[in-house]
PDBQT receptor file of N, H, CA, C and O in Angstrom, charges set to zero:
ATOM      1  N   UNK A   1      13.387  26.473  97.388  1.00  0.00    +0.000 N 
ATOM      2  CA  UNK A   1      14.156  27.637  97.009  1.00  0.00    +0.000 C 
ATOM      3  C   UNK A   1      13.766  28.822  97.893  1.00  0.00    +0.000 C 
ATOM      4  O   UNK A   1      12.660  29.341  97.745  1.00  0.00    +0.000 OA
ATOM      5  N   UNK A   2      14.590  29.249  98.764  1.00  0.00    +0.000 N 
ATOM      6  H   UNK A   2      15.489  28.828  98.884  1.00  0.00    +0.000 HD
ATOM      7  CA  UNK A   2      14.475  30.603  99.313  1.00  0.00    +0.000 C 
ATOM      8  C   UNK A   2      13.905  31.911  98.499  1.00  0.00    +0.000 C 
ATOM      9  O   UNK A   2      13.941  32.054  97.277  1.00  0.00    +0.000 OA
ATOM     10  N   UNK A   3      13.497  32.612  99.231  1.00  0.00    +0.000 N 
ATOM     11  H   UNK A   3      13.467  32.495 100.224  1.00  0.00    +0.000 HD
ATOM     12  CA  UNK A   3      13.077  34.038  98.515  1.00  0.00    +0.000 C 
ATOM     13  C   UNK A   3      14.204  35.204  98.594  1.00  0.00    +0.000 C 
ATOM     14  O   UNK A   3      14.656  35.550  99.685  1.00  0.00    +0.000 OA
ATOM     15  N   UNK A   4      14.607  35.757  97.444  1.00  0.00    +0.000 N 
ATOM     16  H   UNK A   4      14.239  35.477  96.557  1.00  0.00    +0.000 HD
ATOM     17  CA  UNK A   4      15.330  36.906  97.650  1.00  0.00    +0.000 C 
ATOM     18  C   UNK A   4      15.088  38.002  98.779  1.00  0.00    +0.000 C 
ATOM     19  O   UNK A   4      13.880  37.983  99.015  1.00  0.00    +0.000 OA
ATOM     20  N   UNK A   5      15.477  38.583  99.268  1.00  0.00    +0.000 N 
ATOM     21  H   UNK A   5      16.459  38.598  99.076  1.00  0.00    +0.000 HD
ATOM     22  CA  UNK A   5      15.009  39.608 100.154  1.00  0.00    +0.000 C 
ATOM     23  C   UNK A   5      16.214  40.576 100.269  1.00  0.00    +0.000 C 
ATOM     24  O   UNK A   5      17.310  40.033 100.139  1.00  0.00    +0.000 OA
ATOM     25  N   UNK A   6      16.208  41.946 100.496  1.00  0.00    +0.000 N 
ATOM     26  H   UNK A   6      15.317  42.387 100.602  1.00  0.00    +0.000 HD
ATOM     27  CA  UNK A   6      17.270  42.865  99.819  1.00  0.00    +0.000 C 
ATOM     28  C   UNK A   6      17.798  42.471 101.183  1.00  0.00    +0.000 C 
ATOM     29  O   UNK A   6      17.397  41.567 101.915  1.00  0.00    +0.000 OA
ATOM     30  N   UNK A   7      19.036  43.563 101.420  1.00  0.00    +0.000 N 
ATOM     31  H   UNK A   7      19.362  44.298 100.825  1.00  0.00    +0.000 HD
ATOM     32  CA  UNK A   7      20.405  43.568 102.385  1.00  0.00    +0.000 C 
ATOM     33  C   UNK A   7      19.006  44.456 103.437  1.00  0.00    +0.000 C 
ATOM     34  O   UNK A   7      18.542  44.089 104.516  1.00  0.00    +0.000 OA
ATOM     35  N   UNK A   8      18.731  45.393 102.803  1.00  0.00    +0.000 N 
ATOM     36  H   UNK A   8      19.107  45.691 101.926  1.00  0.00    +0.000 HD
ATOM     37  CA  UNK A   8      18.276  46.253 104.040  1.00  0.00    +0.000 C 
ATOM     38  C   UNK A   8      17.072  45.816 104.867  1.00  0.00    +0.000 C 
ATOM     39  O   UNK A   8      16.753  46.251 105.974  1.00  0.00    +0.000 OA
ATOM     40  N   UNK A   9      16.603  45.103 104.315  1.00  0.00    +0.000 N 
ATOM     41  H   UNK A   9      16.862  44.749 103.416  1.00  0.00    +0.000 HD
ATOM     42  CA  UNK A   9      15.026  44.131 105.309  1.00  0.00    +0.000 C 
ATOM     43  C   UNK A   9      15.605  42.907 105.843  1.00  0.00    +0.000 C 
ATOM     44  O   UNK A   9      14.878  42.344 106.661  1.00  0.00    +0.000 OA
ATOM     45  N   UNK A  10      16.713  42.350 105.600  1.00  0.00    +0.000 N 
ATOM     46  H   UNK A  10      17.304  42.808 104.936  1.00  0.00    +0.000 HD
ATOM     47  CA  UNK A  10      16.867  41.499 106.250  1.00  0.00    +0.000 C 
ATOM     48  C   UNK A  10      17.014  41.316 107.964  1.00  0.00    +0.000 C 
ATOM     49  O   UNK A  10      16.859  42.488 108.308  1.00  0.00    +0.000 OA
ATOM     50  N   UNK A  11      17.189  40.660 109.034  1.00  0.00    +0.000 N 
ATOM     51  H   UNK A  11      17.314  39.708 108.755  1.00  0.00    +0.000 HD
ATOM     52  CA  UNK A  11      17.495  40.747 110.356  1.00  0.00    +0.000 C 
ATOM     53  C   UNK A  11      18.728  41.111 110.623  1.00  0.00    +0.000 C 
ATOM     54  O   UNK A  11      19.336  41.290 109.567  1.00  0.00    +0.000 OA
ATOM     55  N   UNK A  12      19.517  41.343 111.752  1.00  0.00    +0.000 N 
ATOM     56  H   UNK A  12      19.024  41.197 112.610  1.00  0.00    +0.000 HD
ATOM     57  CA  UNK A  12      19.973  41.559 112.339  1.00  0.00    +0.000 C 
ATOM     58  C   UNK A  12      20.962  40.473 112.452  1.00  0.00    +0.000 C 
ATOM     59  O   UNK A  12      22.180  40.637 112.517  1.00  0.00    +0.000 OA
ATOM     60  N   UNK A  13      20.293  39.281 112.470  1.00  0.00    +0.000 N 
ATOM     61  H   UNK A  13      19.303  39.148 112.417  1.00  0.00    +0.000 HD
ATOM     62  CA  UNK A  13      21.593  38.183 112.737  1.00  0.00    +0.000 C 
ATOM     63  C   UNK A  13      21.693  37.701 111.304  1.00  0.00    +0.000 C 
ATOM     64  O   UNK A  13      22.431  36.763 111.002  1.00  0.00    +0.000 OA
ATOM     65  N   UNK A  14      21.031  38.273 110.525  1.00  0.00    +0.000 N 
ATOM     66  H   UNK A  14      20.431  39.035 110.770  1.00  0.00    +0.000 HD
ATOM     67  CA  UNK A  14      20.875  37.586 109.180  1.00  0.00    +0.000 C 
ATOM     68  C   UNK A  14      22.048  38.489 108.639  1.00  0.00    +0.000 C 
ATOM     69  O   UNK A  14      22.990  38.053 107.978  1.00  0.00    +0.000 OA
ATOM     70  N   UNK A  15      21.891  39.646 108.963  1.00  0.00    +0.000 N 
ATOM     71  H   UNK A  15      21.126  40.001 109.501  1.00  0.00    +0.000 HD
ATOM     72  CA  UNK A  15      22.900  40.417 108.412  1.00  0.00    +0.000 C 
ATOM     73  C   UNK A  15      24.862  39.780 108.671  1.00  0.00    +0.000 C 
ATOM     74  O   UNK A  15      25.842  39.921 107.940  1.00  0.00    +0.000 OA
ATOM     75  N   UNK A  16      24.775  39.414 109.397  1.00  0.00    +0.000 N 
ATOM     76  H   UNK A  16      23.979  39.299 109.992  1.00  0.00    +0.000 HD
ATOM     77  CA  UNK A  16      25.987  39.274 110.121  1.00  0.00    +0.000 C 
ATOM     78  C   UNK A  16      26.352  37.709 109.903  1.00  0.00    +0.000 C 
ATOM     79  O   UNK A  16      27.546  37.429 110.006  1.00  0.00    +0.000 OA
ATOM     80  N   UNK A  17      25.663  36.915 109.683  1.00  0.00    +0.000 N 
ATOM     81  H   UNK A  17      24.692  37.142 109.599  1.00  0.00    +0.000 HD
ATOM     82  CA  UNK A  17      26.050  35.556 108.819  1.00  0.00    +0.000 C 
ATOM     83  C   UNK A  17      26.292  35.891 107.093  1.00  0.00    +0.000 C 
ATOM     84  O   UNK A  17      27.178  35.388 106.403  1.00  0.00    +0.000 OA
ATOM     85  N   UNK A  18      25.366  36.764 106.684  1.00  0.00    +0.000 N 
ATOM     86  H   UNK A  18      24.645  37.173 107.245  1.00  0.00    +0.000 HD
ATOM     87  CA  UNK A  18      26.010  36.892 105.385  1.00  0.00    +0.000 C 
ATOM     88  C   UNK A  18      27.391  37.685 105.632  1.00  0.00    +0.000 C 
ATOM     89  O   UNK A  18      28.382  37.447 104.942  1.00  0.00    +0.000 OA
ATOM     90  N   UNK A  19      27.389  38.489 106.495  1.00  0.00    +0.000 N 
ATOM     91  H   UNK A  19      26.584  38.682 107.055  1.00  0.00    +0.000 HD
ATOM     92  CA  UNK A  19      28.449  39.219 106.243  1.00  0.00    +0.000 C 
ATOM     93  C   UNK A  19      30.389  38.527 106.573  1.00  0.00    +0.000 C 
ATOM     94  O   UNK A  19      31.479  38.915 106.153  1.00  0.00    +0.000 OA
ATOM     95  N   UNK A  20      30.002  37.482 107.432  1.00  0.00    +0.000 N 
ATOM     96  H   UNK A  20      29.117  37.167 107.773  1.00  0.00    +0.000 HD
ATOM     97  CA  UNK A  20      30.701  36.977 108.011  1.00  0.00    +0.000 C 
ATOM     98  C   UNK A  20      30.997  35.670 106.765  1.00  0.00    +0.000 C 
ATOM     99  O   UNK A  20      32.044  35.076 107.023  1.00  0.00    +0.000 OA
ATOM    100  N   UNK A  21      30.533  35.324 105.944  1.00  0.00    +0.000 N 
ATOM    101  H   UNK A  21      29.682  35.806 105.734  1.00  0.00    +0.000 HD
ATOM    102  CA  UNK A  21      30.668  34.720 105.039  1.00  0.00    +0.000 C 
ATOM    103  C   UNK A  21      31.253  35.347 104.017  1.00  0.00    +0.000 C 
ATOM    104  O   UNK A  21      32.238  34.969 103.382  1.00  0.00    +0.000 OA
ATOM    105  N   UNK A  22      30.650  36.270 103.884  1.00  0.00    +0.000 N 
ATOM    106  H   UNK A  22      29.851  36.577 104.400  1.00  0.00    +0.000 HD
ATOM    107  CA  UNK A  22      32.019  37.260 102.527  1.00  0.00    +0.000 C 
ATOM    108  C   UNK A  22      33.630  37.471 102.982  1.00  0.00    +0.000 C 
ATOM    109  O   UNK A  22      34.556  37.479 102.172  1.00  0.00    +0.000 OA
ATOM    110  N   UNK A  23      33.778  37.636 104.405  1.00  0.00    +0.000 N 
ATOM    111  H   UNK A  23      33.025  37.630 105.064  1.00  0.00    +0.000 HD
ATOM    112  CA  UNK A  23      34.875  37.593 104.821  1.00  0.00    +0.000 C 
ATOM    113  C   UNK A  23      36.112  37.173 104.701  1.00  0.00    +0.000 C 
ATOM    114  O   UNK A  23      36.342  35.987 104.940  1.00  0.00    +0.000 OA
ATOM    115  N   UNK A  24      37.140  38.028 104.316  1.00  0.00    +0.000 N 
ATOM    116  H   UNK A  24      36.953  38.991 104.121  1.00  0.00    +0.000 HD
ATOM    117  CA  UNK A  24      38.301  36.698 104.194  1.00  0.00    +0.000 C 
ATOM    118  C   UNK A  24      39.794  36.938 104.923  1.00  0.00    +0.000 C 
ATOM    119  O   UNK A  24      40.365  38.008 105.137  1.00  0.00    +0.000 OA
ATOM    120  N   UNK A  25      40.182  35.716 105.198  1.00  0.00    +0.000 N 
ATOM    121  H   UNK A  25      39.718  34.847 105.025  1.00  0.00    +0.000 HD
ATOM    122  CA  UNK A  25      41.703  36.843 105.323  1.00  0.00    +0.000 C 
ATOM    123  C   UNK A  25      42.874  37.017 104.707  1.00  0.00    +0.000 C 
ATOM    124  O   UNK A  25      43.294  36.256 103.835  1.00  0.00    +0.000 OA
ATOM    125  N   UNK A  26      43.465  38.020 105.121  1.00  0.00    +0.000 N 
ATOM    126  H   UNK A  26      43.124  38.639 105.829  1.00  0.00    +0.000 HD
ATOM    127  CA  UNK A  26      44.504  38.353 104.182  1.00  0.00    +0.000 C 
ATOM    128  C   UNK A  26      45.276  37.966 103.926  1.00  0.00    +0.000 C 
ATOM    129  O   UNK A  26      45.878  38.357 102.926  1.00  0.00    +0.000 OA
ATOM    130  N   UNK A  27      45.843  36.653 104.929  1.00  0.00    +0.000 N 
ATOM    131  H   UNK A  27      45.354  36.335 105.742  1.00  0.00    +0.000 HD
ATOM    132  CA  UNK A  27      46.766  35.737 104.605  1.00  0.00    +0.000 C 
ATOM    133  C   UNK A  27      48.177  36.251 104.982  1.00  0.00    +0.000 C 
ATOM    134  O   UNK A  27      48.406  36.792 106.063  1.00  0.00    +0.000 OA
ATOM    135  N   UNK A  28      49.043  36.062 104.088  1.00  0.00    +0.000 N 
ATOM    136  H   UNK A  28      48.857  35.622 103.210  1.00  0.00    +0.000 HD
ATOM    137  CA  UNK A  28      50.842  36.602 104.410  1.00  0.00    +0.000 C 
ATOM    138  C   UNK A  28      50.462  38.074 103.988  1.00  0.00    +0.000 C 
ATOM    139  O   UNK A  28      51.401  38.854 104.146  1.00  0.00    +0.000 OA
ATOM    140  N   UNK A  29      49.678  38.457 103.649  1.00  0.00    +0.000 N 
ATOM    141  H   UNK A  29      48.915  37.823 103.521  1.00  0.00    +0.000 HD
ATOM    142  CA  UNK A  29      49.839  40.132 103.366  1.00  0.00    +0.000 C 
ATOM    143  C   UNK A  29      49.332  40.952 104.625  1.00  0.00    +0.000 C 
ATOM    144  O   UNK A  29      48.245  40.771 105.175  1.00  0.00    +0.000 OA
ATOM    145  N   UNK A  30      50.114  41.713 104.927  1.00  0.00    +0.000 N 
ATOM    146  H   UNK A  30      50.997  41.860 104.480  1.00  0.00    +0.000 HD
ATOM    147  CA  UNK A  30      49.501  43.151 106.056  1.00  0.00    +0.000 C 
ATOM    148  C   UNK A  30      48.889  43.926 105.396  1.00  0.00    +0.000 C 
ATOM    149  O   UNK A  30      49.332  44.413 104.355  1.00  0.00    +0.000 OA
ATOM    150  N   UNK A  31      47.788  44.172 105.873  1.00  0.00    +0.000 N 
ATOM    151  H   UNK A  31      47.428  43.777 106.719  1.00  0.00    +0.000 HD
ATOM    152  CA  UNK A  31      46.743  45.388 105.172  1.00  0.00    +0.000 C 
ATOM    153  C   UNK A  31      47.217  46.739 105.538  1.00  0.00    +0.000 C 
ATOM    154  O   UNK A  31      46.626  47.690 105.026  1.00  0.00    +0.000 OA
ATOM    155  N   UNK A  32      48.331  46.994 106.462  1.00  0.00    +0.000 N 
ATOM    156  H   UNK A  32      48.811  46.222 106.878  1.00  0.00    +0.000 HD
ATOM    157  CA  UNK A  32      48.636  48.373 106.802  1.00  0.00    +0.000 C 
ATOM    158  C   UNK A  32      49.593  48.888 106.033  1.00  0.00    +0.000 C 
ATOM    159  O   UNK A  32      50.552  48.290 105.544  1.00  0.00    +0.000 OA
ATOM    160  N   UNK A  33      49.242  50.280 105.915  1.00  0.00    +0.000 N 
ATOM    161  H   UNK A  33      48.463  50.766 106.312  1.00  0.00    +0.000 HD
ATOM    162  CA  UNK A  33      49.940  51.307 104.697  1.00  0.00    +0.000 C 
ATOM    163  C   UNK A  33      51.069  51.055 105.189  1.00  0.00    +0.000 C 
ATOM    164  O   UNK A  33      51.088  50.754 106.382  1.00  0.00    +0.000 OA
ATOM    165  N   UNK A  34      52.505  51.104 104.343  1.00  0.00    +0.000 N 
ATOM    166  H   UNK A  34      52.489  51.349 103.373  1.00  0.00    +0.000 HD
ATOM    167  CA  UNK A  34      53.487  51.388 104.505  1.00  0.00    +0.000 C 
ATOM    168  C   UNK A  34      54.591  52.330 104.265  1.00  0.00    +0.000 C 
ATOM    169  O   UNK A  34      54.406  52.779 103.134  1.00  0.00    +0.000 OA
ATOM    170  N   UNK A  35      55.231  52.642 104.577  1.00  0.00    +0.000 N 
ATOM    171  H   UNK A  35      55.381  52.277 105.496  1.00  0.00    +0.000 HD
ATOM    172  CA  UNK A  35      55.755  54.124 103.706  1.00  0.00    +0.000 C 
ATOM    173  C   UNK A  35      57.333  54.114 104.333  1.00  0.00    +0.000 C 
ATOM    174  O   UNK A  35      57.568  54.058 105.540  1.00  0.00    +0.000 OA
ATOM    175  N   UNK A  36      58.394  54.181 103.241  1.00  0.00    +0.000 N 
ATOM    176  H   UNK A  36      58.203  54.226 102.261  1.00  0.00    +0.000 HD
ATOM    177  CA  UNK A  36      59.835  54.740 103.978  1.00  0.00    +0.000 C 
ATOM    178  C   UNK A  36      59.896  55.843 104.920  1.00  0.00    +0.000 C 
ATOM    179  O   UNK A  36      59.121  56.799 104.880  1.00  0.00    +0.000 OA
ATOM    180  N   UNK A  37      60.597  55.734 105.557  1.00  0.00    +0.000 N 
ATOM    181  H   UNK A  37      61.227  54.958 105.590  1.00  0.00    +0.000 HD
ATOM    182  CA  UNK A  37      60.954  56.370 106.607  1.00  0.00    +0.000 C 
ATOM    183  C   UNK A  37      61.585  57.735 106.500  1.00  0.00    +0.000 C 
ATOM    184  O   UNK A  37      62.791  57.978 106.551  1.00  0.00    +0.000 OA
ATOM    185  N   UNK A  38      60.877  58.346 106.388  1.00  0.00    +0.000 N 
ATOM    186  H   UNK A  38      59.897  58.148 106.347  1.00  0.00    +0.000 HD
ATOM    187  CA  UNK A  38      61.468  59.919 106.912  1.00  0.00    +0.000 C 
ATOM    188  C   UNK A  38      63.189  60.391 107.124  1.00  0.00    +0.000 C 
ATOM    189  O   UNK A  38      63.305  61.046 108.160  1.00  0.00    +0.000 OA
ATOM    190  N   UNK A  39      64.442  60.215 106.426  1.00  0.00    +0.000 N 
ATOM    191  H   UNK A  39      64.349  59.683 105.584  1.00  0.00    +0.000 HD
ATOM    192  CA  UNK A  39      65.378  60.692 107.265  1.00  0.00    +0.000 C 
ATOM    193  C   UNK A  39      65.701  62.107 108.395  1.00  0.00    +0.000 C 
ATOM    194  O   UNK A  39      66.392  62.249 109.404  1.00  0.00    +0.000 OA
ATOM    195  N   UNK A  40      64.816  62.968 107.615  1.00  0.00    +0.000 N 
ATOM    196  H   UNK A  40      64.255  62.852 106.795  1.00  0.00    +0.000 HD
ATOM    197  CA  UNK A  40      64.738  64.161 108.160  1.00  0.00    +0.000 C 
ATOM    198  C   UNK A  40      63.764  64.650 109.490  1.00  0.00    +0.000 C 
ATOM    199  O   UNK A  40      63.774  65.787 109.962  1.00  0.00    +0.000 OA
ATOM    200  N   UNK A  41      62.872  63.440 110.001  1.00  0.00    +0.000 N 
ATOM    201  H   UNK A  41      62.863  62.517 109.617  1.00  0.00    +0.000 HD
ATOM    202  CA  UNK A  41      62.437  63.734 111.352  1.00  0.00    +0.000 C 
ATOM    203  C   UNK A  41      63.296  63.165 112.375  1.00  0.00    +0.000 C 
ATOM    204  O   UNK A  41      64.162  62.311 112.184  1.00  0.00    +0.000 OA
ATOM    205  N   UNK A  42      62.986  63.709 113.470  1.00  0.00    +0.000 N 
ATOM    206  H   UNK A  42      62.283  64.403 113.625  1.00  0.00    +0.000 HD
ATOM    207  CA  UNK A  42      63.531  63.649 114.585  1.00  0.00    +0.000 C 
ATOM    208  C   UNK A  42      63.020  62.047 115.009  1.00  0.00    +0.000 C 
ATOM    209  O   UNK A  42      61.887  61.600 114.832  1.00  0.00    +0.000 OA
ATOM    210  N   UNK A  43      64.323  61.244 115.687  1.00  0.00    +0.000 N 
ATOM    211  H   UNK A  43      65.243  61.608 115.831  1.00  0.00    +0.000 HD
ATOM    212  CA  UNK A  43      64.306  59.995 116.083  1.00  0.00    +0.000 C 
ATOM    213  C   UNK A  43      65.121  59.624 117.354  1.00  0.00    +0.000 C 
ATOM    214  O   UNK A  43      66.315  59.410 117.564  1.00  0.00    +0.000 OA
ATOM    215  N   UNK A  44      63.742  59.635 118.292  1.00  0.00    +0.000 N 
ATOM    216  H   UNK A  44      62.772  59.809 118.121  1.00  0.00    +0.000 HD
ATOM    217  CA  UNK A  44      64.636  59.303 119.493  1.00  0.00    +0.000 C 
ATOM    218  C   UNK A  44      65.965  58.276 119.703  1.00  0.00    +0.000 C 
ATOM    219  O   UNK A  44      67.115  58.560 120.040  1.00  0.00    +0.000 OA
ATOM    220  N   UNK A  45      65.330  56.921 119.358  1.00  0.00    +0.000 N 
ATOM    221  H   UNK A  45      64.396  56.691 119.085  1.00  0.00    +0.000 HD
ATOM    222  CA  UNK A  45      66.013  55.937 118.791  1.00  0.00    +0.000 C 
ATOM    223  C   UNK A  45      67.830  55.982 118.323  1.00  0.00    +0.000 C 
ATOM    224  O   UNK A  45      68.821  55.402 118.768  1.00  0.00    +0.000 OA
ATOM    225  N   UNK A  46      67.610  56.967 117.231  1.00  0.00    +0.000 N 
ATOM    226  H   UNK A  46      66.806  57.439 116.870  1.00  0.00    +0.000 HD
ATOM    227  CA  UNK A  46      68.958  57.410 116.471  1.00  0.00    +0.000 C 
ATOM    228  C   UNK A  46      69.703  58.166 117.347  1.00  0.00    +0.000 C 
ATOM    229  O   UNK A  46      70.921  58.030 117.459  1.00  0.00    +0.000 OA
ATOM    230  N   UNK A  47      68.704  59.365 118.301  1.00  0.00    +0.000 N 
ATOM    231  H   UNK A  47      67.715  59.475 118.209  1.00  0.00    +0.000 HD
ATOM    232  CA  UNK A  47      69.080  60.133 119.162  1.00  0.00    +0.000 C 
ATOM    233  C   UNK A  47      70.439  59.507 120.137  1.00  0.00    +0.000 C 
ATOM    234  O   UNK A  47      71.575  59.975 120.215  1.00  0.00    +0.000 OA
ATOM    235  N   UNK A  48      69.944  58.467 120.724  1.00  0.00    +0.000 N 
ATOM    236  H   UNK A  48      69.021  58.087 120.660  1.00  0.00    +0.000 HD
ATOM    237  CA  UNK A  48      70.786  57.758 122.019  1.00  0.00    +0.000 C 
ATOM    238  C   UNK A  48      71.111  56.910 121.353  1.00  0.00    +0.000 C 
ATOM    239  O   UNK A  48      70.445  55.904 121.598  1.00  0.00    +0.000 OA
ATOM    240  N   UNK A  49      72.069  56.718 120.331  1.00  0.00    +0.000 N 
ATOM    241  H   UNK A  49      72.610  57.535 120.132  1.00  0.00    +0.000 HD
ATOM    242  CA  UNK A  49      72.844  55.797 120.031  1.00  0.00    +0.000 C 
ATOM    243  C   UNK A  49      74.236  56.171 120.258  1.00  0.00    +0.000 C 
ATOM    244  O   UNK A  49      75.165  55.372 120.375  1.00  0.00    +0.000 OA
ATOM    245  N   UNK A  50      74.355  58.111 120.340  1.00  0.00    +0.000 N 
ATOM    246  H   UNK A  50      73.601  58.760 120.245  1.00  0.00    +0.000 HD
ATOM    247  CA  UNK A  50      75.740  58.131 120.748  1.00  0.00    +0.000 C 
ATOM    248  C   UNK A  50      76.661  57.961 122.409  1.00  0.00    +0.000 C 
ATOM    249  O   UNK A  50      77.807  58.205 122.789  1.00  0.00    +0.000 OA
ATOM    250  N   UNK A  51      75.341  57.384 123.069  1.00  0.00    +0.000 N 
ATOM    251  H   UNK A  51      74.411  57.186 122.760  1.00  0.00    +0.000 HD
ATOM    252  CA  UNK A  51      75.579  56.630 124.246  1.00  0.00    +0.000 C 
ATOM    253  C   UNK A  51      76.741  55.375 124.197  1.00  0.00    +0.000 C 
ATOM    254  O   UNK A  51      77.840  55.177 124.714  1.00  0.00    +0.000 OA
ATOM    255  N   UNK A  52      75.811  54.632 123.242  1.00  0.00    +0.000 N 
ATOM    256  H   UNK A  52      74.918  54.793 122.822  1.00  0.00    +0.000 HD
ATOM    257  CA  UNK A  52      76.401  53.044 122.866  1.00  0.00    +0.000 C 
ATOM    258  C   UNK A  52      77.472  53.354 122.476  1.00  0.00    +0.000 C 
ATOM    259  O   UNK A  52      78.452  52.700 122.836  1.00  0.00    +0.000 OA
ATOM    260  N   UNK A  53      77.605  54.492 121.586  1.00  0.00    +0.000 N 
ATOM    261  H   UNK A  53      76.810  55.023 121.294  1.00  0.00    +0.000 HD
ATOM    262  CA  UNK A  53      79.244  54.623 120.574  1.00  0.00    +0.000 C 
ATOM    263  C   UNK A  53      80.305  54.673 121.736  1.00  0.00    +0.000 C 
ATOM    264  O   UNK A  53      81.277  53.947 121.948  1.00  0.00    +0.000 OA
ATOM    265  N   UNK A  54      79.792  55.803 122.450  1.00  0.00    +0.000 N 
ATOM    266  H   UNK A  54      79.003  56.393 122.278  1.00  0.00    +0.000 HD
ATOM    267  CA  UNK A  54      80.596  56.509 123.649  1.00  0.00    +0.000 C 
ATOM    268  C   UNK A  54      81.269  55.315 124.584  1.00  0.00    +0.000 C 
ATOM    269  O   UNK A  54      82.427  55.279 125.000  1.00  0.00    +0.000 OA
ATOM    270  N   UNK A  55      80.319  54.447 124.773  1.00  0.00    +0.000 N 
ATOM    271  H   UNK A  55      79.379  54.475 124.435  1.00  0.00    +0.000 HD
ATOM    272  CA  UNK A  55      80.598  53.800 125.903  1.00  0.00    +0.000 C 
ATOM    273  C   UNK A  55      81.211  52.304 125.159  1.00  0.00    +0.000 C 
ATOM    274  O   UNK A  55      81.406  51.495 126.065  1.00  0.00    +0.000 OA
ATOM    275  N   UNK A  56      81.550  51.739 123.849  1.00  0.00    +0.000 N 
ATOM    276  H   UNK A  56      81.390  52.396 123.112  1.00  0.00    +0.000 HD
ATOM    277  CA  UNK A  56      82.382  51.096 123.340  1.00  0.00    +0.000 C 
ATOM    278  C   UNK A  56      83.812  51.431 123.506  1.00  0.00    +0.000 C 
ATOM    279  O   UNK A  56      84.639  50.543 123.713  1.00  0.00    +0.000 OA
ATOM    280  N   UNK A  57      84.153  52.752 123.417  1.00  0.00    +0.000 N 
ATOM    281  H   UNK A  57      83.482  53.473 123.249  1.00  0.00    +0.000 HD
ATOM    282  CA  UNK A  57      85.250  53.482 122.992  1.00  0.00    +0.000 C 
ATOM    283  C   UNK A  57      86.136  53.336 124.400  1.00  0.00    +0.000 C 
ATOM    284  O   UNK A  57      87.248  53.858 124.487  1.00  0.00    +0.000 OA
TER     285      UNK A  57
């Protein structure tokens, strides 16, 4: 049986195998915030679309 020993005395590589073991991944989920979209800022994008219109016509 191993001896307990806290997080903070442990080594350096010791640290980083436990840590790498808690690890997981996120799977089908994105961890990045998401948020609707603004109608009221400025959008280049939206900007030059009356190019495309223009040049259908």
């Amino acid at each position: 049986m191993d001896k307990w020993i806290s997080y903070d005395k442990l080594s350096k590589k010791e640290k980083r195998k436990r840590d790498q073991a808690n690890r997981h991944t996120w799977g089908a989920i994105s961890p990045v915030t998401r948020k609707p979209i603004n109608s009221r800022v400025y959008n280049r994008r939206k900007a030059q679309d009356w190019r495309k219109d223009a040049a259908d016509s």
